[in-house]
BABA-238657 format. One record per atom (N, C-alpha, C, O): residue number from 1; atom name; x, y, z. Coordinates in steps of 0.001 Angstrom, whole numbers, plus 524288, in hexadecimal, padded with zeros to 5 digits. Example, Ala and Ser with C-alpha at 12.3 -4.5 7.8 and 13.67 -1.06 7.14 Angstrom:
seq:atom:c1:c2:c3
1:N:83386:7E9C6:81E78
1:CA:8300C:7EE6C:81E78
1:C:83390:7F31C:81E78
1:O:8379C:7F309:82111
2:N:83232:7F736:81BA8
2:CA:83566:7FBDC:81BE4
2:C:83264:8001E:81EBE
2:O:83461:80472:81F67
END
This chain:
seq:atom:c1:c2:c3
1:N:80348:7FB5B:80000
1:CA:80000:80000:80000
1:C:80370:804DE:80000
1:O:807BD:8049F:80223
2:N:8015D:80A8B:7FD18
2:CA:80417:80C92:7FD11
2:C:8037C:810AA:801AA
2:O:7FF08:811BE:8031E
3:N:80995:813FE:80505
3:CA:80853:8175C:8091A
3:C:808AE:81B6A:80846
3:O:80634:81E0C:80B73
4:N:80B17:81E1E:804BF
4:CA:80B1D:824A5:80309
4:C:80663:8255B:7FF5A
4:O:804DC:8226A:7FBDE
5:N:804AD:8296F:800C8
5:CA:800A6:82C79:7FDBA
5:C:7FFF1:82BCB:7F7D9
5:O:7FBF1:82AA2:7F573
6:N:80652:82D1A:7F57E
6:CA:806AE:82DF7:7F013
6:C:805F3:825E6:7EF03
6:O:80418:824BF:7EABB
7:N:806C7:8231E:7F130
7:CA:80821:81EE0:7F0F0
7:C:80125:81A2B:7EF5A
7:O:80012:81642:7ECC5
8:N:7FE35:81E39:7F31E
8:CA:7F764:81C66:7F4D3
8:C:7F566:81CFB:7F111
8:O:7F2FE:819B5:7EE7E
9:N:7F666:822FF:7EFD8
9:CA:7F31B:826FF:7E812
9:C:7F65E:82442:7E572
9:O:7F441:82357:7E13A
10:N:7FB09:82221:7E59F
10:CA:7FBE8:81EA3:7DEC3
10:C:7F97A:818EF:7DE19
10:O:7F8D0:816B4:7D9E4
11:N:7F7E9:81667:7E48A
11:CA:7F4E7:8135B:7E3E5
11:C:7EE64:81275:7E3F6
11:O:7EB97:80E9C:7E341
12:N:7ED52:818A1:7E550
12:CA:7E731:8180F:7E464
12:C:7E837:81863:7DD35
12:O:7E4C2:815F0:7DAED
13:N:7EC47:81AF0:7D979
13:CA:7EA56:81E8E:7D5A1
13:C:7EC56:816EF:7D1F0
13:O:7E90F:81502:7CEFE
14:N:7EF79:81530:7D285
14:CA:7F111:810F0:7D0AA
14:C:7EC00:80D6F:7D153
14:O:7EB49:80A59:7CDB5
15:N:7E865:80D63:7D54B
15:CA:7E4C0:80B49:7D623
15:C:7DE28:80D56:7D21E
15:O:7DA57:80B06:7D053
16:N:7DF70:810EC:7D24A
16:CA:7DAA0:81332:7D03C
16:C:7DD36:812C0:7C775
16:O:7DA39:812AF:7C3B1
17:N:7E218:8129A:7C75A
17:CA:7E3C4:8128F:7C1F2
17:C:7E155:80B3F:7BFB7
17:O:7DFAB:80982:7BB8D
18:N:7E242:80918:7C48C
18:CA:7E3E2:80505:7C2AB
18:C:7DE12:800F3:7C121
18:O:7DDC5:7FD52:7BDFD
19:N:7D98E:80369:7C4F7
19:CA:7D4C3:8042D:7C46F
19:C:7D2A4:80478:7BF78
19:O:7D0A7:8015F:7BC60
20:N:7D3B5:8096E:7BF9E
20:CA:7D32A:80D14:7B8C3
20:C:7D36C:80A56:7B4B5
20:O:7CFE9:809C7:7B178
21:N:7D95F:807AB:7B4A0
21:CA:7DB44:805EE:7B06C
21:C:7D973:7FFC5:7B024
21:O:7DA17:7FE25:7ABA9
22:N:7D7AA:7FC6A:7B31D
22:CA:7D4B6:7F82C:7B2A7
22:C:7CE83:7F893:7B052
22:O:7CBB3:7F5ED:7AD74
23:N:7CE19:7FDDA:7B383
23:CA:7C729:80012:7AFB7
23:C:7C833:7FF3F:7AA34
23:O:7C50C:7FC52:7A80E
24:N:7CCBC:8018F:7A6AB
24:CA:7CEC7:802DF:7A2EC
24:C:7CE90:7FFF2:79DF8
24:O:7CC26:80011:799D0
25:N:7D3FA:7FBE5:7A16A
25:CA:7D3CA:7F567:79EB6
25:C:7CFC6:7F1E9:7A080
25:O:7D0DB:7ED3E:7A020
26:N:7CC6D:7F2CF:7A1EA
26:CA:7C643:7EF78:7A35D
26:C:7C46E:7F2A0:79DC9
26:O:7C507:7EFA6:79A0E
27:N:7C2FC:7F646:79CA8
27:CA:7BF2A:7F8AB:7994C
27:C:7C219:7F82E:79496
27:O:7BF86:7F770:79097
28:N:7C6AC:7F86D:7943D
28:CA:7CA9C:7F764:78FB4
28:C:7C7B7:7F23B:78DC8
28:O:7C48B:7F2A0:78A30
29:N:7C8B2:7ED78:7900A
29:CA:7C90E:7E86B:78DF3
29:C:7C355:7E7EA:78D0F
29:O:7C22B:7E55A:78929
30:N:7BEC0:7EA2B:7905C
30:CA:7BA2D:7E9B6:78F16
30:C:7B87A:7EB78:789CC
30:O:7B4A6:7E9E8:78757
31:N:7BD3A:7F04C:787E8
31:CA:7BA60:7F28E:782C0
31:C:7BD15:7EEEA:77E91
31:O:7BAC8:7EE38:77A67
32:N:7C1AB:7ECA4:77F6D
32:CA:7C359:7EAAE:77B60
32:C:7BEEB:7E50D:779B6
32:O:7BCB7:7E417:7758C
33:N:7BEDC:7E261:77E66
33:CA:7BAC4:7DDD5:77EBE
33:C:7B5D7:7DE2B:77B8A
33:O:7B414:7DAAB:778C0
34:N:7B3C9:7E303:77C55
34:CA:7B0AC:7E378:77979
34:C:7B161:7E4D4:771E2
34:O:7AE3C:7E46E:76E43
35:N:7B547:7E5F9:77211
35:CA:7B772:7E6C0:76BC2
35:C:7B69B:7DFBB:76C02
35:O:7B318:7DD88:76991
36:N:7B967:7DDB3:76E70
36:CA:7BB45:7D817:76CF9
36:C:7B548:7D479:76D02
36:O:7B534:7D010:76B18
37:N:7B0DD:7D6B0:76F2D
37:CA:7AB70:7D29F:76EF6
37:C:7A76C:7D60D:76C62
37:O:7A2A8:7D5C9:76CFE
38:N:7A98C:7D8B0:769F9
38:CA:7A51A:7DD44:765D6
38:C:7A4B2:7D8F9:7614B
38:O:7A832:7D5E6:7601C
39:N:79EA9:7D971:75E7A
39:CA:79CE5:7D449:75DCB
39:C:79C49:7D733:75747
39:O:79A9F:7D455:753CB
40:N:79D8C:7DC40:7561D
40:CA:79B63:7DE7A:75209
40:C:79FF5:7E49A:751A8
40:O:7A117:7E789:7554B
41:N:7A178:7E4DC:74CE2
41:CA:7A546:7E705:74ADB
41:C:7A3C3:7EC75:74E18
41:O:7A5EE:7EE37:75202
42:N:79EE9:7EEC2:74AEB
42:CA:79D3B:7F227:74F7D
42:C:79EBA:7F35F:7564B
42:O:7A191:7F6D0:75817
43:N:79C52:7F013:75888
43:CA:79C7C:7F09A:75E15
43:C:7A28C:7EFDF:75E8B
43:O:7A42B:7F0E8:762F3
44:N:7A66D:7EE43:75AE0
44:CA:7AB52:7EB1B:75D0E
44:C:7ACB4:7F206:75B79
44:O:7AD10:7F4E2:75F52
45:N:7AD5C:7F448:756B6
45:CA:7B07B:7F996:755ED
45:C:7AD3E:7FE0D:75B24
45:O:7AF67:8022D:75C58
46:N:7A9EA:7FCF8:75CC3
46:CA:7A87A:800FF:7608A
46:C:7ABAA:7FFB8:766B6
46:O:7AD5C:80339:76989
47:N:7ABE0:7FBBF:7678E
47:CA:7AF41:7F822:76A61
47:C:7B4FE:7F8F5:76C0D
47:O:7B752:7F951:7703E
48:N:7B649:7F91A:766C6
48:CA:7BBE2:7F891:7669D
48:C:7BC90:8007A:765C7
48:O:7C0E8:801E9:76745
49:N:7BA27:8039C:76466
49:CA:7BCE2:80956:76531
49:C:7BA72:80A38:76B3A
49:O:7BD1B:80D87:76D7C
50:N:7B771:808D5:76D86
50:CA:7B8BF:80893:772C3
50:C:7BC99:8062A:7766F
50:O:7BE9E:80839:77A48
51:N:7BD37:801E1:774C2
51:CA:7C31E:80036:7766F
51:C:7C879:8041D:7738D
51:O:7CBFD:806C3:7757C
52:N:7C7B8:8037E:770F3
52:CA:7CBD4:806F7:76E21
52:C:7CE5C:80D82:77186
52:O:7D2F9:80ECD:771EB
53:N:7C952:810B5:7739C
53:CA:7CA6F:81320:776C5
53:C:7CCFA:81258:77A3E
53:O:7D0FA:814DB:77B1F
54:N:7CA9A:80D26:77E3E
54:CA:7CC6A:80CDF:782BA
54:C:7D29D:80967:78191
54:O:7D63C:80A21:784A5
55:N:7D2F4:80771:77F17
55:CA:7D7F3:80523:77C5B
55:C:7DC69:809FA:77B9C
55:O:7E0CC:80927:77D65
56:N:7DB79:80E4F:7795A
56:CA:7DD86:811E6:778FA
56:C:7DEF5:81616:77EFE
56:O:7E2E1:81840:780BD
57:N:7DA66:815AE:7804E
57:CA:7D97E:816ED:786D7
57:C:7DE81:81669:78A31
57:O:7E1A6:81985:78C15
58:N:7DDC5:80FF0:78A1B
58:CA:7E17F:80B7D:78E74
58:C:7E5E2:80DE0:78CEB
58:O:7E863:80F6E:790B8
59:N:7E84A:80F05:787F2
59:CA:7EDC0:80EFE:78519
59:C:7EFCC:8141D:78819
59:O:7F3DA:8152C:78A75
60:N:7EBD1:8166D:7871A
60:CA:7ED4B:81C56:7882E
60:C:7EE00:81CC6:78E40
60:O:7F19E:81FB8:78F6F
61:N:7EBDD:81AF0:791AA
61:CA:7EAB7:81AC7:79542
61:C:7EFD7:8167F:79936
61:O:7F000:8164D:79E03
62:N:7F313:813E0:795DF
62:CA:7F777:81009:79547
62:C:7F3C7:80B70:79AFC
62:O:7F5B7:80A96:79F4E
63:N:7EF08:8098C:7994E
63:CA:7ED3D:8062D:79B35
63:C:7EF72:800DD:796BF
63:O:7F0F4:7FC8A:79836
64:N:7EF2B:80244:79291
64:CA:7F24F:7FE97:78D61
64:C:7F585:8018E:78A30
64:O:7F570:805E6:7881F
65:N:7F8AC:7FD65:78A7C
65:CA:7FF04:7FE0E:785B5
65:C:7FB81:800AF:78366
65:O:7F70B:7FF4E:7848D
66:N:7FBEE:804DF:77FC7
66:CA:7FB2D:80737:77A6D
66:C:7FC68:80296:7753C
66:O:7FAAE:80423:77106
67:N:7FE78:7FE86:77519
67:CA:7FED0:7F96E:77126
67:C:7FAFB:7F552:772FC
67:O:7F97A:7F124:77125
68:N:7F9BC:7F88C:77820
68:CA:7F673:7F3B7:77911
68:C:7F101:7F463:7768B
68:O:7EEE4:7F142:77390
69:N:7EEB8:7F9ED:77897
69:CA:7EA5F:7FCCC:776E7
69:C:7E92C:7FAD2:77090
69:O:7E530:7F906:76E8D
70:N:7EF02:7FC1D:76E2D
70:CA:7EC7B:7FCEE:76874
70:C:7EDA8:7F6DD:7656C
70:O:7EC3A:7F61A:760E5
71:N:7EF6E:7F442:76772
71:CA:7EF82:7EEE8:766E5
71:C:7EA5C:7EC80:76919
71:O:7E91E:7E7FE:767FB
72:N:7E894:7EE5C:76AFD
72:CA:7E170:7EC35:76CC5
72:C:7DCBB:7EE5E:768BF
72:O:7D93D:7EBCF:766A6
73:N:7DDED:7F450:76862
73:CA:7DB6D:7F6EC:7657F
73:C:7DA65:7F3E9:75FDC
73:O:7D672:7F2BC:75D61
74:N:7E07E:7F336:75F08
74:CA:7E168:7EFB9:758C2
74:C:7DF44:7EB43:757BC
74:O:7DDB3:7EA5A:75348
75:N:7DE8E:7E59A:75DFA
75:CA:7DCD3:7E1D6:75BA9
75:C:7D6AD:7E220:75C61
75:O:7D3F1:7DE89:75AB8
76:N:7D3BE:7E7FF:75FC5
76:CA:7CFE8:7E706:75F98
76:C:7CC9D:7E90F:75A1C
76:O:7C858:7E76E:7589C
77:N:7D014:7ED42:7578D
77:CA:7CD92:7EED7:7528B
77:C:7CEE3:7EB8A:75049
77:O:7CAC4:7EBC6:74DD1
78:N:7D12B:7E7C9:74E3D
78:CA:7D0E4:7E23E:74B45
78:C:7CC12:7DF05:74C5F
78:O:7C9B5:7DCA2:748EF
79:N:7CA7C:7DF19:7525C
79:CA:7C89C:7DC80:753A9
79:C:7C124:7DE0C:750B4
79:O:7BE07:7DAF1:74EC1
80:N:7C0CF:7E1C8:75146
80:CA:7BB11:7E55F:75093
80:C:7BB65:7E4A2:74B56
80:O:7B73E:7E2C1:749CB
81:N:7BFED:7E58E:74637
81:CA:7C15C:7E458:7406B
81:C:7C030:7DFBB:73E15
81:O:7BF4C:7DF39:73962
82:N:7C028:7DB89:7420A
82:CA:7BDF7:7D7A7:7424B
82:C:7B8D3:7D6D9:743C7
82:O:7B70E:7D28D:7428D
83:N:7B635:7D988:745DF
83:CA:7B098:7D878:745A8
83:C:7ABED:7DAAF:742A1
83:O:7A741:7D9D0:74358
84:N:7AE95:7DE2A:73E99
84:CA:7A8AF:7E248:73BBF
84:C:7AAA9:7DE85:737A8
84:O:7A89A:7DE61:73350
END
């Protein structure tokens, strides 16, 4: 546990980041999931530029590599190219 002041606020703020950022990658993988069970070219391209944001989001946000982001981005627009 920590005993200095400055020591308590880096572990409430590490605590409250780390929170955040599980909200993040929870809603991340939920949007991609849904690119990946979109049943119709349609619903899959509306899908996937919502992921695409938050894909872009995470990167920016260095929740994901920036290769990682656009290496997801890439196999999910293949993926939607494949369904209309």
């Amino acid at each position: 546990m920590p005993n200095s002041r400055s020591a308590k606020k880096r572990l409430r703020q590490s605590e409250n980041r780390n929170e955040r950022n599980r909200q993040r990658r929870s809603q991340l993988r939920n949007a991609v999931r849904q690119v990946r069970e979109a049943a119709s070219a349609e619903d899959g391209l509306q899908a996937y530029q919502s992921a695409e944001r938050l894909l872009d989001r995470a990167a920016q946000k260095h929740l994901l590599h920036p290769n990682a982001a656009a290496r997801t981005k890439s196999r999910l627009r293949k993926h939607v190219a494949t369904l209309g």
